[in-house]
N, C-alpha and C positions, 0 to 999 in steps of 0.2 A: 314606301311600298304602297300606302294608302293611295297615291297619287298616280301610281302605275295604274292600279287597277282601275280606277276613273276614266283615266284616258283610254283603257283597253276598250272599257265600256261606252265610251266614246265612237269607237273606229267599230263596235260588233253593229253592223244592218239589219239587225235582226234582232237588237236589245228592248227595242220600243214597239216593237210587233206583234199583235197578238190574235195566233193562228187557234181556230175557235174548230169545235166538231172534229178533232185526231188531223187537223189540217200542222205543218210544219213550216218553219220558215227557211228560204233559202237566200242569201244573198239578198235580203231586203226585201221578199216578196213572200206569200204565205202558199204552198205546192199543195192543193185541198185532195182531200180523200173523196174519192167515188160518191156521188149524192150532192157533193156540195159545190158551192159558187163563193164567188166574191171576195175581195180585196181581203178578208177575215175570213175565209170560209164560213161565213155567218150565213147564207141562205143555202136551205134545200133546192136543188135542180129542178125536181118536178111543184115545186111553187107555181111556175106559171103554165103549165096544164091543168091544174086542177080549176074544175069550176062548169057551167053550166055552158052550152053552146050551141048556137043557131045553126044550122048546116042545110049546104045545098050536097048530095052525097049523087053520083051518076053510079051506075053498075052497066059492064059491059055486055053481061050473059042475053041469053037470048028467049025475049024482047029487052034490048036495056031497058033500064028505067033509073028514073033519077026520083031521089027520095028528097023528100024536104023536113025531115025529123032531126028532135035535138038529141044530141048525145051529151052525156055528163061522164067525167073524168075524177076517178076519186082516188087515193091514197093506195098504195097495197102496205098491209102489214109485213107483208115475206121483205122488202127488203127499202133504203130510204132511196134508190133510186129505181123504184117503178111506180108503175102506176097502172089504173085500171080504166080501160075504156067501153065506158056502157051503150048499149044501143046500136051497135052496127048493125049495118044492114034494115034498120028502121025493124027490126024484131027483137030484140032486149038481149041479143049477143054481145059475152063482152069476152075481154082479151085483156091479157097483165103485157105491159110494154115495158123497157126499157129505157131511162134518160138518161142521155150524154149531154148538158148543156141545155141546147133550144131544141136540139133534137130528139127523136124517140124513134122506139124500133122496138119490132115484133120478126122473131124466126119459128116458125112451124109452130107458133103457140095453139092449143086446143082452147075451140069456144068454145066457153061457156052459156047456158042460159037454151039452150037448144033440146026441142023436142025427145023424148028417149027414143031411142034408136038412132037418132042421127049422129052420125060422128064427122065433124069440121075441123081443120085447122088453117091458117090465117098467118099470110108472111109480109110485113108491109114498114112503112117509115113515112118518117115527115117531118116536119120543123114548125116551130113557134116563130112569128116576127109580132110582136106589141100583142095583140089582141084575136090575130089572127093564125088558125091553125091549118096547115094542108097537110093531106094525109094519103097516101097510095097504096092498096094491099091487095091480097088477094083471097081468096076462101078455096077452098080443096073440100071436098065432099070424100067420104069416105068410098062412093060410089066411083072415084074418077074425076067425076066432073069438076070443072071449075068456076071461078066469074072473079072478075079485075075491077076494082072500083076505084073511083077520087072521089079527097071529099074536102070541101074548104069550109071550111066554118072558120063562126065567130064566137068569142069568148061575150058572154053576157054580161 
């Protein structure tokens, strides 16, 4: 009987697997829960946005203008797959975003960090590659108005 169980433990894919952060094993491989990466679910998703970063940022409204200010990317406590991004628009507007992966996304989120009276919201995405972030959104004015910006930075 001892010998059965050995060999069962042999044949299970998933006996020497060790799926970390509520991640699960399937058939050999570790299925991570929302937040997390990697062959263990050992890394947080938003790991590689957080950090300081150089940006060339363009805005379409009218006159565009392209800003050359850094933005920084920090943790959100609300949940382990967001994050917060400071300084848009080169005025200390920030926005809590979403990560899926390398990716990140913002829908109708309210900025923060905006003069009283003003009221904004901000729909936008972009993706991580190594070092470098691009990023597309847009701002809404509570007046109506709107402005479309790109921004590509670099991670510091």
């Amino acid at each position: 009987m001892f010998v059965a169980a050995a060999a069962f433990s042999a044949c299970d894919p998933c006996s020497k697997v060790d799926c970390q952060n509520g991640g699960s094993c399937v058939d050999g491989t570790c299925q991570c829960v929302t937040g997390y990466e990697g062959t263990e679910c050992e890394t947080k998703s938003r790991t590689r946005f957080v950090g300081s970063f150089t940006v060339s940022e363009t805005c379409l409204g009218a006159p565009g203008v392209t800003f050359n200010n850094p933005i920084i990317i920090d943790t959100s406590a609300t949940a382990v797959n967001l994050i917060i991004i400071r300084n848009l628009y080169n005025t200390g507007w920030s926005v809590e975003a979403t990560v899926k992966g390398a990716a990140v996304s913002f829908k109708d989120a309210v900025v923060s960090g905006t003069p009283a009276g003003v009221s904004l919201t901000a729909t936008g995405s972009g993706t991580m590659a190594g070092t470098a972030l691009t990023l597309k959104y847009g701002v809404r004015y509570g007046t109506g108005a709107s402005d479309s910006c790109q921004v590509a930075a670099v991670k510091k």
